[in-house]
N, C-alpha and C positions, 0 to 999 in steps of 0.2 A: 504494500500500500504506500503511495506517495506521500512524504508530509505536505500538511498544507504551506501556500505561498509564504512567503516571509510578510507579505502585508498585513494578513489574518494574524498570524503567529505576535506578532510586534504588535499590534491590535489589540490583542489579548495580554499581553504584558503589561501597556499600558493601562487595561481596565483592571488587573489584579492590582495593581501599583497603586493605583486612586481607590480603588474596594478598601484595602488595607489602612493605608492611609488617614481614609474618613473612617475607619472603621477605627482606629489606634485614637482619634481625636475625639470619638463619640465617647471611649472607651473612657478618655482621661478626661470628660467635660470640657472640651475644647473648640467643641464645634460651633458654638458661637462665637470665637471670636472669627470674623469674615477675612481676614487679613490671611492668616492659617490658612484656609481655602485658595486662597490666590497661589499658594506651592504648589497646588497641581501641574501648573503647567511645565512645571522641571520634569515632571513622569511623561508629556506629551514627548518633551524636547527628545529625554531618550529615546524613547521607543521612535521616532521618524528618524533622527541621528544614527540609530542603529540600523534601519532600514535602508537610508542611504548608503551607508557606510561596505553594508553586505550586497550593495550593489555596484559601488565601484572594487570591490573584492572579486566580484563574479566577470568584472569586464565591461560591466554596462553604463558604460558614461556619456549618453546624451541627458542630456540637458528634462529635455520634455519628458523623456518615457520616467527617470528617476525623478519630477516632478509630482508625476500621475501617481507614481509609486509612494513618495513620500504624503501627499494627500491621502492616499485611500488606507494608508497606517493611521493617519490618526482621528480618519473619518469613521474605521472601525471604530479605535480607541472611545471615542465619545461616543458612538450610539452603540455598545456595548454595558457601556458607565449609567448614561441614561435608563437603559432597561435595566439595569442593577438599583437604580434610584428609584424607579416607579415599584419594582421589588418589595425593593424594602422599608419605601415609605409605605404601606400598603399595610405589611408586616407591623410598619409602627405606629398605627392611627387611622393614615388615608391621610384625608385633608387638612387635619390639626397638623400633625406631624410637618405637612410643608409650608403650612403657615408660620409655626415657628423656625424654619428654616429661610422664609421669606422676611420673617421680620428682623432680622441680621444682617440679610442680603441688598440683595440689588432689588427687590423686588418689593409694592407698596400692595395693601388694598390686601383681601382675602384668594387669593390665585386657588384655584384645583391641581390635582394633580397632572393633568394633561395640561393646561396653562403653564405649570409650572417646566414639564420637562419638555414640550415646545419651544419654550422661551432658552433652557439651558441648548437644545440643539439648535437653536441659530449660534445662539451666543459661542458653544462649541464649533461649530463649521467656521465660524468666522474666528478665531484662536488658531485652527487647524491651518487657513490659510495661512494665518500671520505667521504661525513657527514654521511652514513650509519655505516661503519665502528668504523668512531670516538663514536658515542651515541652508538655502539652495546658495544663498549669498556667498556663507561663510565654503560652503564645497566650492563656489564656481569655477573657481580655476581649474580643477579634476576632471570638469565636463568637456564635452566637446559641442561643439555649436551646428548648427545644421547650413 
């Protein structure tokens, strides 16, 4: 049997890495402070860093293909995280549970749960590009241009 793509795989490291994470801040009452949250994005940066990285390893250094590559690692990564969110808010309340998670947050007003992890996957997609961007930056010179 094949192992899955390295996008999947990196994807999934990613979503263990923020699981843990909130899971280690809930653990120590930490989860409201919002600022702690904002560390996630060190778990995105690895996991697409590593996906690039295992791509100019393998030989493949244009530009576009390890772009597509490095977006869809960490476009897993957050809609992974998200169904792990709707999970386990679910498990811990339902809609209390993201209310007090909204009232920390970015987020005003009584949100639901689909309100709430709608809002996290733009917000996610739009981070993804960002870190994509920034490591395609920091690689560019490894690339080759078309």
């Amino acid at each position: 049997m094949k192992p899955p793509p390295k996008e999947i795989t990196n994807g999934f490291i990613i979503f263990i890495t923020i699981s843990i994470y909130f899971l280690l801040m809930e653990a120590f009452g930490l989860a409201d402070l919002f600022y702690l949250r904002l560390l996630n994005i060190c778990f995105v940066f690895y996991g697409v860093n590593r996906t690039i990285q295992m791509n100019l390893q393998e030989g493949k250094n244009q530009f576009v293909s390890n772009a597509v590559s490095a977006i869809s690692t960490s476009v897993v990564g957050v809609i992974l995280s998200i169904i792990g969110l709707v999970i386990y808010s679910y498990l811990q309340g339902g809609d209390a549970f993201v209310q007090s998670l909204s009232a920390t947050f970015l987020f005003g007003g009584n949100p639901s749960i689909d309100a709430y992890s709608i809002s996290l996957l733009f917000e996610g997609i739009a981070s993804s590009i960002i870190v994509t961007l920034l490591l395609m930056l920091y690689w560019n010179n490894r690339f080759l241009t078309d």
